[in-house]
KESETI-94176 format. One record per residue: residue number from 1; residue in three letters; chain; x, y, z of N, C-alpha, C in turn. Coordinates in Angstrom, 2 decimals. Layout:
N
<NUM "ALA" "A" <X Y Z> <X Y Z> <X Y Z>>
...
***
This chain:
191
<1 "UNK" "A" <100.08 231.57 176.98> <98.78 232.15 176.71> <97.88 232.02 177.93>>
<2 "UNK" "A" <97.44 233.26 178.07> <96.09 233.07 179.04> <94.91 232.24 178.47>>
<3 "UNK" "A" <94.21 232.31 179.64> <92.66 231.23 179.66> <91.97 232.18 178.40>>
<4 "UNK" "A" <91.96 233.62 178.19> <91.14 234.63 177.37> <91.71 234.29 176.08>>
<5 "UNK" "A" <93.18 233.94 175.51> <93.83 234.11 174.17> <93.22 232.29 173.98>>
<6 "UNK" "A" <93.59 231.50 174.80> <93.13 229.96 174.19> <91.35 229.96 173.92>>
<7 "UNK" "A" <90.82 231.11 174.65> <88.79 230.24 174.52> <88.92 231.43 173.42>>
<8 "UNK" "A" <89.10 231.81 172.59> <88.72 232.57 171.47> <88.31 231.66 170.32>>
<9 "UNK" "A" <89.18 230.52 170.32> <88.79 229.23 169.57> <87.61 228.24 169.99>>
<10 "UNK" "A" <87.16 228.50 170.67> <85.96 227.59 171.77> <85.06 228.34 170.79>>
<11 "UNK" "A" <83.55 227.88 171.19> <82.06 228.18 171.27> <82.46 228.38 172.58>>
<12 "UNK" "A" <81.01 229.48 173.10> <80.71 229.89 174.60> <79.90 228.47 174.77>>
<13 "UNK" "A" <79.59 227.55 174.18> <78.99 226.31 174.90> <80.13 225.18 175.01>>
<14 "UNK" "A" <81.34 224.90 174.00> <82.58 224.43 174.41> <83.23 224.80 175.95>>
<15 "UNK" "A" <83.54 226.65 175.50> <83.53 227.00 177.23> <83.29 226.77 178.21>>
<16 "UNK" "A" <81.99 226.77 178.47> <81.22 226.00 179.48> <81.25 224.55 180.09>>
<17 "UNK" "A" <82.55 223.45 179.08> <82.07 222.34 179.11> <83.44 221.91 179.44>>
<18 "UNK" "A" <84.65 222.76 179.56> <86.07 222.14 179.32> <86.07 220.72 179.85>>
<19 "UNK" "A" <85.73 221.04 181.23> <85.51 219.43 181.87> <85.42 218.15 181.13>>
<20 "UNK" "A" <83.84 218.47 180.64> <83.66 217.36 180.06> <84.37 216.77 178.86>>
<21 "UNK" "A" <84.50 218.19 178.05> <85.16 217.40 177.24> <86.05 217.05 177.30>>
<22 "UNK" "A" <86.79 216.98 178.38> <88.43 217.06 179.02> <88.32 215.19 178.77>>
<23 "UNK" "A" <87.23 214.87 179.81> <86.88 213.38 179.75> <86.62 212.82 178.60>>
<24 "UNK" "A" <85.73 213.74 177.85> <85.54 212.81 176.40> <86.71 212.61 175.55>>
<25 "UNK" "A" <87.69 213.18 175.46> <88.84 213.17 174.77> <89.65 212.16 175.50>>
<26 "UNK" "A" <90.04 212.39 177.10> <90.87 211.28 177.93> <90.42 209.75 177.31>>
<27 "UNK" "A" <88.77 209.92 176.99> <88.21 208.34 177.30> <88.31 207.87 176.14>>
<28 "UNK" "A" <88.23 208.37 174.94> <88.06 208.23 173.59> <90.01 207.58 173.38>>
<29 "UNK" "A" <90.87 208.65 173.84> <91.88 208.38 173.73> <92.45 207.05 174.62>>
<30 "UNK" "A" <92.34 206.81 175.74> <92.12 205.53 175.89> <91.81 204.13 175.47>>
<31 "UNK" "A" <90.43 204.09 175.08> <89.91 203.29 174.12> <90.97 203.05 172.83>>
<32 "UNK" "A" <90.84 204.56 172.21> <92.01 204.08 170.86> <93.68 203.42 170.89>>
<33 "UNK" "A" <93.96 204.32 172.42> <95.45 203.47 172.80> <95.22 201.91 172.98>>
<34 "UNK" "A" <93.98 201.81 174.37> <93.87 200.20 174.03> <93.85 199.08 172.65>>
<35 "UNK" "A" <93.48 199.76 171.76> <92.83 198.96 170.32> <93.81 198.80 170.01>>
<36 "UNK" "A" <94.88 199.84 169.83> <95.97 200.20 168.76> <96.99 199.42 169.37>>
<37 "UNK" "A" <96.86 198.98 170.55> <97.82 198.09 171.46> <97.96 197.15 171.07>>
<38 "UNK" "A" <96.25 196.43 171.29> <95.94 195.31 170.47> <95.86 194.69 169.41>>
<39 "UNK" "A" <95.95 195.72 168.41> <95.92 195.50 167.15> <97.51 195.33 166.70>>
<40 "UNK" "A" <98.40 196.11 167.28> <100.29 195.98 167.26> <100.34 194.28 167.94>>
<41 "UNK" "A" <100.09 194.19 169.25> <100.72 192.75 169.36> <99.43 191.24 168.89>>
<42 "UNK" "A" <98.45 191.46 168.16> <97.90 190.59 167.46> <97.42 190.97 166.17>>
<43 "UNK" "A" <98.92 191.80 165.11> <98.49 191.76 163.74> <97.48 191.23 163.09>>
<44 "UNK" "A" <97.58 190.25 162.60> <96.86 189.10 162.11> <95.61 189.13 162.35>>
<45 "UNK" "A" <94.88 189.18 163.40> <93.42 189.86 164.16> <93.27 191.19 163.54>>
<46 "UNK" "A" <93.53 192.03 163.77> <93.36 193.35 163.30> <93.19 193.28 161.26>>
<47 "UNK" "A" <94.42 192.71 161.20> <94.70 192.55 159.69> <93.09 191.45 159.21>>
<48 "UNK" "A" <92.70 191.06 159.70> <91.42 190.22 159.28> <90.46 191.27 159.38>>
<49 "UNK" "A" <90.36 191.33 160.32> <89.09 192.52 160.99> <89.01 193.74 159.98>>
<50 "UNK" "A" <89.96 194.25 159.62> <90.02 195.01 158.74> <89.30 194.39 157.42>>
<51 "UNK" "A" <90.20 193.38 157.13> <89.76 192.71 155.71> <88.15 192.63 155.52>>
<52 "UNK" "A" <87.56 191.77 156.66> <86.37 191.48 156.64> <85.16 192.88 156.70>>
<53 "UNK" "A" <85.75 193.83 157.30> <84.93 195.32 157.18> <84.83 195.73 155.66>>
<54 "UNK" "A" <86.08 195.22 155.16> <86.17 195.89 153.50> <85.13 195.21 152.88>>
<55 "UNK" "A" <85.26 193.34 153.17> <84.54 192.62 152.45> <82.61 193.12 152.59>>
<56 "UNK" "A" <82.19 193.92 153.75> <80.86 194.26 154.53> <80.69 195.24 153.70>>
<57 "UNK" "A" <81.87 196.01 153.14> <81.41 197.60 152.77> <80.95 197.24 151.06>>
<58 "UNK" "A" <82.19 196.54 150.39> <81.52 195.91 149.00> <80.19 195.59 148.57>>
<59 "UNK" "A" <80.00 194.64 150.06> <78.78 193.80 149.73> <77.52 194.90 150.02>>
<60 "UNK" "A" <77.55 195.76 150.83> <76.78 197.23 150.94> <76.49 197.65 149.66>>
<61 "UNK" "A" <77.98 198.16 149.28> <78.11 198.99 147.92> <77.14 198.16 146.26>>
<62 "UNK" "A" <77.20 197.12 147.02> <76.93 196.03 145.58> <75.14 196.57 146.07>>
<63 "UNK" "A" <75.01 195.86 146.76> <73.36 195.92 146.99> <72.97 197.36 146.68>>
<64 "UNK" "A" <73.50 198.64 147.15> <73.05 200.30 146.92> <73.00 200.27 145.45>>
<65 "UNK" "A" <73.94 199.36 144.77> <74.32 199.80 143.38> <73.31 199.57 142.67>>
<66 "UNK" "A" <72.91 197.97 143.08> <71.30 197.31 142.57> <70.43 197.77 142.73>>
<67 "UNK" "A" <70.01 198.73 144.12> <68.66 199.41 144.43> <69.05 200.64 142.85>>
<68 "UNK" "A" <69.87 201.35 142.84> <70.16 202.63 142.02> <70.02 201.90 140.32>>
<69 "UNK" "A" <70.30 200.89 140.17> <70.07 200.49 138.32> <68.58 200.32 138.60>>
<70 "UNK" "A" <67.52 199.47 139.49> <66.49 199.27 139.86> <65.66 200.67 139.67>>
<71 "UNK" "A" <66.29 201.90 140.42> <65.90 202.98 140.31> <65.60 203.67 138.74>>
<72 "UNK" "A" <66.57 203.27 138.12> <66.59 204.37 137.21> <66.77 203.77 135.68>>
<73 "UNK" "A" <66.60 202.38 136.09> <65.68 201.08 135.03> <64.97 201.80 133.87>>
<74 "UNK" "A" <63.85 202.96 134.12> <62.94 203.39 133.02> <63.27 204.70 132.63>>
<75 "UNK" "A" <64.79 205.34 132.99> <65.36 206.51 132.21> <65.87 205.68 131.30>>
<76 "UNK" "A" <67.27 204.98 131.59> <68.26 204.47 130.94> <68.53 202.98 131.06>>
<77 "UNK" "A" <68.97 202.84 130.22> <69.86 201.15 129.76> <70.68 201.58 131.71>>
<78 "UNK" "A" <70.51 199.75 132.11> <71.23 199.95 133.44> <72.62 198.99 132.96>>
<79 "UNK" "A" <72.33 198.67 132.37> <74.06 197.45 131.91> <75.44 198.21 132.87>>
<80 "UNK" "A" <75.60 199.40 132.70> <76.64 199.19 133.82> <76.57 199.49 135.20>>
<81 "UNK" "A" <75.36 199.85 135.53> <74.84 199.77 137.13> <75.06 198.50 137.54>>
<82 "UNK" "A" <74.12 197.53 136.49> <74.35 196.32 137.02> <75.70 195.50 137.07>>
<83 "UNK" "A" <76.31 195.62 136.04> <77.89 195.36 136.34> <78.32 195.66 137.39>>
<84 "UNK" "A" <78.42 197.12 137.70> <79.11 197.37 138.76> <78.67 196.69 140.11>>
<85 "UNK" "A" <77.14 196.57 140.16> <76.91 195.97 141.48> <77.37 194.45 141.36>>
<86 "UNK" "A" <77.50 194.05 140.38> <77.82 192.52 140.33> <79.60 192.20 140.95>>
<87 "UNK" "A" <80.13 193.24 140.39> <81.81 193.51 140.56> <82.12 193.73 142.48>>
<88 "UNK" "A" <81.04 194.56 142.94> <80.92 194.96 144.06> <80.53 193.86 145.00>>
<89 "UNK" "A" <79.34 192.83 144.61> <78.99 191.91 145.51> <80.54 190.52 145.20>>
<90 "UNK" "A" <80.48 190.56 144.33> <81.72 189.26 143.74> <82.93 189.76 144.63>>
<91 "UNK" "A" <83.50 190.57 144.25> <84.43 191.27 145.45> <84.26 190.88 147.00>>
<92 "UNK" "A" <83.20 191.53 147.46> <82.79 191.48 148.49> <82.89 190.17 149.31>>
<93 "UNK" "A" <81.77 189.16 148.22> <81.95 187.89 148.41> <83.36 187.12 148.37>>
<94 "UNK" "A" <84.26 187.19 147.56> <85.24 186.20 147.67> <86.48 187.19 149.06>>
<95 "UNK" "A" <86.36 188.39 149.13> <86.53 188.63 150.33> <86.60 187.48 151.91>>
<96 "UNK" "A" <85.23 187.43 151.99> <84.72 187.07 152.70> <84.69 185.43 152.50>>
<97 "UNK" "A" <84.75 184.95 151.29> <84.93 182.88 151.45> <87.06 183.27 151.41>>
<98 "UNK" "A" <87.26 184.12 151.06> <88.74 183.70 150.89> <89.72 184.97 151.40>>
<99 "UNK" "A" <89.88 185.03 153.16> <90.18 186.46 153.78> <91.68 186.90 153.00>>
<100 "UNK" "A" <92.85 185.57 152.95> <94.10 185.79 152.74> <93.97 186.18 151.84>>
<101 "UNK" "A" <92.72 185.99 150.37> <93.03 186.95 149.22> <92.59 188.29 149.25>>
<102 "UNK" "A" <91.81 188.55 149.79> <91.69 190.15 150.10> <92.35 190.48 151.05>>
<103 "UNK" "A" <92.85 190.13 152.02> <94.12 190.92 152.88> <95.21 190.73 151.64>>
<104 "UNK" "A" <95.79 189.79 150.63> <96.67 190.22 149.95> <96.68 190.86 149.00>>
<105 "UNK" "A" <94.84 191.19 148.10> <95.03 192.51 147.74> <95.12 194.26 148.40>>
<106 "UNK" "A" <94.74 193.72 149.50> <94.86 195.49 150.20> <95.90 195.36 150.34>>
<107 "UNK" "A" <97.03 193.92 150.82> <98.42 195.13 151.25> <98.75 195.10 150.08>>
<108 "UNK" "A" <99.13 194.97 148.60> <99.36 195.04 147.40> <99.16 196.37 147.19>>
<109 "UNK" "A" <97.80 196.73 147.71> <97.24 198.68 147.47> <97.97 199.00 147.95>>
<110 "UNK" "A" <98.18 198.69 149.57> <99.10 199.73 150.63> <100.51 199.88 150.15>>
<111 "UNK" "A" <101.19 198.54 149.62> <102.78 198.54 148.82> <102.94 199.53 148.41>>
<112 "UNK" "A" <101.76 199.43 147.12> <101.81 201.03 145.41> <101.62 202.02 146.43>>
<113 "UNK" "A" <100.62 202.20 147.38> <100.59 203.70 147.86> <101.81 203.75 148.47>>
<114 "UNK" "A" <102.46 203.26 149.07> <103.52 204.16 150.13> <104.55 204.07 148.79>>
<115 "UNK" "A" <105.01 203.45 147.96> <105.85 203.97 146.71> <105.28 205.17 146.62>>
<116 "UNK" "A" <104.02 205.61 145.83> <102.90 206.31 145.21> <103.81 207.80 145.89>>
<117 "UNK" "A" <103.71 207.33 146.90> <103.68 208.43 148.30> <105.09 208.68 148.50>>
<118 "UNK" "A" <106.15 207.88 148.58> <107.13 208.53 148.72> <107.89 209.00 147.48>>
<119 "UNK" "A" <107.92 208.51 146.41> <107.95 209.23 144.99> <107.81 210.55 145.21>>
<120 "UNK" "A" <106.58 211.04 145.53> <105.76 212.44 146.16> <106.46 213.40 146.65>>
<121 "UNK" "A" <106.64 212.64 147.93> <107.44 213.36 148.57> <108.99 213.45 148.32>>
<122 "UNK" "A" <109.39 212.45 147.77> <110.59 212.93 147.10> <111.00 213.85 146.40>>
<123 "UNK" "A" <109.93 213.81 145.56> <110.13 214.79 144.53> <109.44 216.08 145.19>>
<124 "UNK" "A" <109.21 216.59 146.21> <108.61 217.70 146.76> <109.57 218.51 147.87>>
<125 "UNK" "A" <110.58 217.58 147.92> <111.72 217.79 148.89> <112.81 218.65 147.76>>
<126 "UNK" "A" <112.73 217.60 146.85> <113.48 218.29 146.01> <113.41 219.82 145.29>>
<127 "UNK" "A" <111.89 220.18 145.23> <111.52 221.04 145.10> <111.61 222.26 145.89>>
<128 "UNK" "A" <111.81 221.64 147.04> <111.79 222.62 148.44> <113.53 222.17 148.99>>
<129 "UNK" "A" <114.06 222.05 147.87> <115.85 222.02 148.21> <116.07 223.46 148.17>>
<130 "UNK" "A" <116.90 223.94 149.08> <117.93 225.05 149.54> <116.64 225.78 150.75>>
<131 "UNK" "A" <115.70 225.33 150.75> <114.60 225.61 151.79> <115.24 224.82 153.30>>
<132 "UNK" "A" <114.46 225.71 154.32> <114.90 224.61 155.81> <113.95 223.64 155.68>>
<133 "UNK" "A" <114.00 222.73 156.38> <113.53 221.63 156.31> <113.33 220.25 155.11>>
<134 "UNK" "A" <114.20 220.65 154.04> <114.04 219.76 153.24> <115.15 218.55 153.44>>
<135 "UNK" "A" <115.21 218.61 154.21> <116.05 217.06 154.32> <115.10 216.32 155.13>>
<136 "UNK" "A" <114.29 216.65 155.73> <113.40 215.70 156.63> <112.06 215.27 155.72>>
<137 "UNK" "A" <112.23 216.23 154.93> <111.18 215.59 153.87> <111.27 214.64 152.72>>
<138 "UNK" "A" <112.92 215.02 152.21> <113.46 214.00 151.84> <113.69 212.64 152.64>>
<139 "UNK" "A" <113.96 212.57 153.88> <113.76 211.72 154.74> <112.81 210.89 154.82>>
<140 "UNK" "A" <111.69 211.34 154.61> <110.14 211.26 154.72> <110.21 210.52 153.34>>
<141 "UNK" "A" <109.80 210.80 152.54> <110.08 210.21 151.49> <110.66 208.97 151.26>>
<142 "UNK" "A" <111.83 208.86 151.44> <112.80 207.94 151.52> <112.44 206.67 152.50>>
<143 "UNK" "A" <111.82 206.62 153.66> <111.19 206.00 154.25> <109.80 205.40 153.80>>
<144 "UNK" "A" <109.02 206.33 153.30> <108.31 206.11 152.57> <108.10 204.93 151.26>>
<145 "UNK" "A" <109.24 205.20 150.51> <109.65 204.03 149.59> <110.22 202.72 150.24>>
<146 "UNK" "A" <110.86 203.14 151.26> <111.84 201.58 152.00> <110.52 200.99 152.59>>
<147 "UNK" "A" <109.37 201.40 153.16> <108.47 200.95 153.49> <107.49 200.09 152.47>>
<148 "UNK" "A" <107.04 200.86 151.55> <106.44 200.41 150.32> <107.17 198.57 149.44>>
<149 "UNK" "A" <108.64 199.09 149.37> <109.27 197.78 148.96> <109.36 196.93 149.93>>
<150 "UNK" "A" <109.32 197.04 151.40> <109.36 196.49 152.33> <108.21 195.66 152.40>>
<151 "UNK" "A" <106.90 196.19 152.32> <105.43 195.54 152.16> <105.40 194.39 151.15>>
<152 "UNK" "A" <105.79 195.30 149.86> <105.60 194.37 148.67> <106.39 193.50 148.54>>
<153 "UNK" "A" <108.00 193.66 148.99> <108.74 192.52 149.14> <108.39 191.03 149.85>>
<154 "UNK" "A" <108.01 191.25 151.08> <107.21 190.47 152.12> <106.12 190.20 151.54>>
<155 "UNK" "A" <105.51 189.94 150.14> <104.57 189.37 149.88> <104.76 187.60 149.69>>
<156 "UNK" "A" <103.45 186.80 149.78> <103.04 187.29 150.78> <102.62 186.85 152.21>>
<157 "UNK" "A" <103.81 186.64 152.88> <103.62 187.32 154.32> <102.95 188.09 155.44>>
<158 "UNK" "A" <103.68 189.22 154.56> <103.49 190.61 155.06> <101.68 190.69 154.52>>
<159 "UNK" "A" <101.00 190.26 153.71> <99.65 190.22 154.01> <98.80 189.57 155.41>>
<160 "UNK" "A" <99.89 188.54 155.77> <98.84 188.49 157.17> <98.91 189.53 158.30>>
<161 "UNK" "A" <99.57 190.27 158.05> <100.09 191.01 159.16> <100.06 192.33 159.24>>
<162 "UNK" "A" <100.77 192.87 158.59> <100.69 194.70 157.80> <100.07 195.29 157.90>>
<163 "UNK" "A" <98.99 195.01 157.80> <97.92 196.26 157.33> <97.15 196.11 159.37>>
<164 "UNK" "A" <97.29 195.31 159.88> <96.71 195.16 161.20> <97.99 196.16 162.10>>
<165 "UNK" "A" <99.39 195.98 161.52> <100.20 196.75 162.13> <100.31 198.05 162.25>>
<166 "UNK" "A" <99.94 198.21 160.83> <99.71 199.65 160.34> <98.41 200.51 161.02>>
<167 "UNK" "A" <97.71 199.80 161.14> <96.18 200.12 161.89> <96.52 200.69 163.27>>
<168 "UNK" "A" <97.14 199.44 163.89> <97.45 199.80 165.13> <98.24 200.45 165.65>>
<169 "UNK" "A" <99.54 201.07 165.10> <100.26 201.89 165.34> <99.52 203.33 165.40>>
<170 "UNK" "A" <98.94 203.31 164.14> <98.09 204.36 163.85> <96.47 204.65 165.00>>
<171 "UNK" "A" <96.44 203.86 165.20> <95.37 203.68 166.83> <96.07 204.28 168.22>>
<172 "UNK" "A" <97.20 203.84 168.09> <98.05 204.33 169.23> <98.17 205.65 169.46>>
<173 "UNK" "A" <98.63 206.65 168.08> <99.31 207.30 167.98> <97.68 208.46 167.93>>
<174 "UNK" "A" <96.78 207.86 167.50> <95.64 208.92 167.42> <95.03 208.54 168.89>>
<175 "UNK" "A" <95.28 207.50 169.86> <94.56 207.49 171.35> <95.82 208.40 171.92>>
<176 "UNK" "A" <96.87 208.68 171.84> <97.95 209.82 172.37> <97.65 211.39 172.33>>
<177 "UNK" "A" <97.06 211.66 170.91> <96.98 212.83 170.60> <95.26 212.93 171.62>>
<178 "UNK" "A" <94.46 212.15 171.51> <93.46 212.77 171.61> <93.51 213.04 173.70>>
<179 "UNK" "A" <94.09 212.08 173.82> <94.31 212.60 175.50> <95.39 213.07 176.04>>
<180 "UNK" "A" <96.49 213.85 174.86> <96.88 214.55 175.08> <95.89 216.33 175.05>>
<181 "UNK" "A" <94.96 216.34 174.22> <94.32 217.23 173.86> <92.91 217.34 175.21>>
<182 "UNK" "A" <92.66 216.74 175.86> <92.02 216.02 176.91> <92.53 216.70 178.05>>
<183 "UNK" "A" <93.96 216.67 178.22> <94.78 216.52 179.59> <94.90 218.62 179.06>>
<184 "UNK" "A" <95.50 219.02 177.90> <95.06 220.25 177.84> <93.95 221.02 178.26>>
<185 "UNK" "A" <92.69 220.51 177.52> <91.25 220.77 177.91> <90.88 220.81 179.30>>
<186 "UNK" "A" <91.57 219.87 180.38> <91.23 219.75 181.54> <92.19 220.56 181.80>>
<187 "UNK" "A" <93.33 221.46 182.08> <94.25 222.45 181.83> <93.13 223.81 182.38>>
<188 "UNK" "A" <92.50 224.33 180.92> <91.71 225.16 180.65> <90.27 225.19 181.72>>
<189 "UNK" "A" <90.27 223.85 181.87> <88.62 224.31 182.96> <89.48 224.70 184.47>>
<190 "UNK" "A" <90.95 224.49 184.49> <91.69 224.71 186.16> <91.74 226.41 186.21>>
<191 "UNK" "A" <92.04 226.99 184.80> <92.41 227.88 184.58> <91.46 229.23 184.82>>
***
């Protein structure tokens, strides 16, 4: 493709900018390769860091929940506003006095989802049998589940660790794409 068939997808102010954004994508992608680096060879760090963001977002969610029963106190009975914010800060809180039990309920979530998920796709492969590509989806799938029992088996273990691995692979793999998309962009302003 010419420089004319790729900027049809641009704004004329994208156009104008390939450069930069060439850099903003290189630098962004950088950054995320570094993290995702870090987060692969010090699981355990990542796997906290994570935990403790969840435990920040609860304790958010708890307090919004209290301003909103507070709010709306003189329409309606708040009994389950206030529950819920109570469920939300309690959460939040034992999060945060006790990390290994909330890192071992998220990877517990992450276990059921990748079952959840390759079930899914199992059964979607199957659906898309005598089609091309359905063996890689069956594949997909199938990995999917060996992963899932893999988590939950390694309980728990695999809670100090997992979910920081998972992060970071996934850091890696999105600082790749984005300066791969970067190293394109800078492509387009040569062009």
């Amino acid at each position: 493709m010419n420089r004319q068939e790729f900027t049809l997808y641009f704004t004329d102010r994208e156009q104008n900018d390939f450069m930069g954004m060439s850099k903003w994508f290189r630098n962004i992608g950088i950054a995320l390769l570094v993290i995702g680096i870090l987060a692969v060879i010090l699981p355990h760090v990542a796997t906290l860091t994570v935990q403790v963001l969840v435990a920040v977002i609860l304790l958010l969610a708890g307090v919004l929940q209290i301003a909103h029963a507070v709010s709306v106190r003189k329409w309606r009975p708040i009994f389950w506003e206030v529950l819920f914010a109570v469920l939300f800060l309690l959460t939040g809180i034992l999060f945060l006095i006790s990390p290994m039990s909330g890192a071992f309920a998220l990877t517990v979530i992450l276990g059921i989802f990748f079952l959840i998920l390759g079930a899914f796709k199992i059964q979607s492969a199957m659906v898309w049998r005598q089609r091309p590509g359905w063996g890689w989806m069956m594949t997909n799938g199938i990995l999917s589940l060996i992963l899932g029992v893999f988590v939950l088996a390694g309980l728990p273990g695999t809670a100090l660790w997992v979910i920081g691995l998972i992060l970071g692979i996934d850091l890696i793999f999105s600082g790749i794409t984005a300066m791969v998309i970067g190293s394109r962009l800078k492509h387009l302003s040569a062009i």
